[in-house]
C-alpha positions in Angstrom: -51.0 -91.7 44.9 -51.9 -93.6 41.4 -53.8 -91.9 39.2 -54.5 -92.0 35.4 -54.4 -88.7 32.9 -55.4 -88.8 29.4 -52.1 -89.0 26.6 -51.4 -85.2 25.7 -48.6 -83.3 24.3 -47.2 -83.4 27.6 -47.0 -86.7 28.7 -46.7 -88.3 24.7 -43.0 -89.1 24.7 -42.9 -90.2 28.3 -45.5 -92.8 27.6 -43.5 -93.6 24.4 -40.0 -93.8 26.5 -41.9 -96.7 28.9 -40.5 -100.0 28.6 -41.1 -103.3 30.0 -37.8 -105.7 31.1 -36.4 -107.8 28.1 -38.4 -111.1 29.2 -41.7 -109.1 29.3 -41.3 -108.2 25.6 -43.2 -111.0 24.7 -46.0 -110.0 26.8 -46.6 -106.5 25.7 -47.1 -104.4 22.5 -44.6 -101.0 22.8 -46.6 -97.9 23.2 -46.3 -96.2 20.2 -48.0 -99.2 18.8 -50.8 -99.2 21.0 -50.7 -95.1 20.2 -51.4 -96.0 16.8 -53.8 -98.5 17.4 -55.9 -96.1 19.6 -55.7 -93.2 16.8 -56.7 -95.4 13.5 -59.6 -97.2 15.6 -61.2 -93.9 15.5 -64.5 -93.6 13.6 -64.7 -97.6 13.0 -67.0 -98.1 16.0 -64.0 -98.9 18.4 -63.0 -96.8 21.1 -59.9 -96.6 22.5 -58.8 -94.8 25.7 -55.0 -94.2 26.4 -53.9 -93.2 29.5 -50.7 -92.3 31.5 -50.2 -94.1 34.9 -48.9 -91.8 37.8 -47.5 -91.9 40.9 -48.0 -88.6 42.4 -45.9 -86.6 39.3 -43.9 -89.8 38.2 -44.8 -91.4 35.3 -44.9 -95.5 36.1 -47.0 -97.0 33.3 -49.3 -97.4 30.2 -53.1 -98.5 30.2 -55.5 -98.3 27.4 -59.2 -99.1 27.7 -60.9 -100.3 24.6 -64.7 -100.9 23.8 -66.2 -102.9 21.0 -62.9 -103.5 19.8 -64.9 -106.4 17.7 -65.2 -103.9 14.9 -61.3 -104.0 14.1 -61.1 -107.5 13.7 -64.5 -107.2 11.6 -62.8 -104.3 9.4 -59.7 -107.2 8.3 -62.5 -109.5 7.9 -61.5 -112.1 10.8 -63.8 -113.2 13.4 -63.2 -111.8 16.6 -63.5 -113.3 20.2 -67.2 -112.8 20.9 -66.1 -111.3 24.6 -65.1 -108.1 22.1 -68.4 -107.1 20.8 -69.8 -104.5 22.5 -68.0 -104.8 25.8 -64.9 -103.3 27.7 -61.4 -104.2 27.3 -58.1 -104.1 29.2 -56.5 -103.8 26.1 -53.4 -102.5 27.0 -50.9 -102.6 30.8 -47.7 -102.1 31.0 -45.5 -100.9 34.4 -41.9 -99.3 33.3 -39.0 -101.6 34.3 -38.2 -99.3 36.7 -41.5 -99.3 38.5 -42.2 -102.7 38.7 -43.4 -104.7 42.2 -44.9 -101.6 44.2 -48.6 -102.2 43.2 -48.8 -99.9 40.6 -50.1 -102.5 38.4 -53.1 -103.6 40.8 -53.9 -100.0 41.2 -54.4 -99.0 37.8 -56.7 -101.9 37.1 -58.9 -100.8 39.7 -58.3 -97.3 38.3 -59.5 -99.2 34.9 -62.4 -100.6 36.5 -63.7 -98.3 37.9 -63.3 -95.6 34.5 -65.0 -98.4 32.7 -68.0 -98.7 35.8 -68.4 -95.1 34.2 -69.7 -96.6 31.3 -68.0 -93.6 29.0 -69.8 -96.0 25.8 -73.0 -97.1 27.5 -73.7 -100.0 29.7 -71.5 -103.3 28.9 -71.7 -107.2 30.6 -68.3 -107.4 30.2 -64.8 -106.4 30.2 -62.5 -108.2 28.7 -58.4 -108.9 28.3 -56.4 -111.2 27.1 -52.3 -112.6 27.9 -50.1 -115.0 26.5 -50.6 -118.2 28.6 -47.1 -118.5 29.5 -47.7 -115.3 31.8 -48.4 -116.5 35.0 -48.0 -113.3 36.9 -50.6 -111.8 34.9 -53.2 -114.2 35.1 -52.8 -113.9 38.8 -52.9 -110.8 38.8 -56.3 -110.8 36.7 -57.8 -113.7 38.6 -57.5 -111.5 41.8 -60.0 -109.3 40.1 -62.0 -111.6 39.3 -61.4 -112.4 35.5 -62.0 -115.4 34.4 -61.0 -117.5 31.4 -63.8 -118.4 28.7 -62.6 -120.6 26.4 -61.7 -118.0 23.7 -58.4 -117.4 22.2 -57.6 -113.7 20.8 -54.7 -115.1 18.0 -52.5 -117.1 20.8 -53.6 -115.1 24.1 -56.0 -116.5 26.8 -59.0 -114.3 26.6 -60.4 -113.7 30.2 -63.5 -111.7 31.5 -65.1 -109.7 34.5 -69.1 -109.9 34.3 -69.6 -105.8 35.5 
């Protein structure tokens, strides 16, 4: 059973060992980045929620959930995609190399979803993600959800969103 648990002391250097095959690189930050990224967005009026992806006891996967992550692009001064303000993100998915084509993936977007449809920040129109275009698998994978493309770039991503 896929489920999602909060980074901890436990599961830290798990998350951390995760890693996507060599010609996913391109496609996805390492962990311990998006660790960072989740710590120093505290107390700038982003919020970032990490979590572990399980089957059953086995970790599989990384996801991190962001809202208004507008106010880091507005802290470096640059203009971020308007889809960012105030709203959701799938800001971060990654399946171990080792876990890859059993549906983990699917799962723990819905899993996302429906954490976000919590509204842990207050109501939101929108959640948003973003992928390189080149990635065709993930904007599959994210049109079978329902995410659609809007015209916005984030740097040299494809930004895509889900009215909630």
């Amino acid at each position: 059973m896929i489920h999602l648990e909060k980074i901890d002391a436990l599961n830290l250097w798990d998350v951390i060992d995760l890693k996507v095959k060599k010609v996913q690189k391109e496609f996805v930050a390492p962990n311990d980045i998006s660790l960072l990224q989740a710590y120093v967005a505290q107390g700038t009026g982003c919020t970032a929620f990490p979590f572990a992806i399980y089957n059953d006891k086995k970790i599989v996967g990384f996801l991190m959930i962001g809202y208004n992550e507008a106010a880091l692009y507005e802290l470096d001064g640059e203009e971020p995609p308007a889809a960012l303000k105030n709203n959701y993100s799938l800001w971060r998915l990654m399946i171990d190399k080792r876990c890859q084509g059993r549906g983990y993936g699917r799962e723990a977007i819905r899993l996302a979803l429906d954490f976000v449809r919590t509204w842990p920040c207050g109501k939101a129109e929108l959640c948003e993600l973003s992928y390189e275009p080149e990635n065709e698998v993930a904007r599959a994978l994210y049109h079978s959800f329902g995410f659609v493309e809007n015209g916005e770039m984030d740097g040299d991503e494809v930004v895509a969103v889900l009215k909630l």
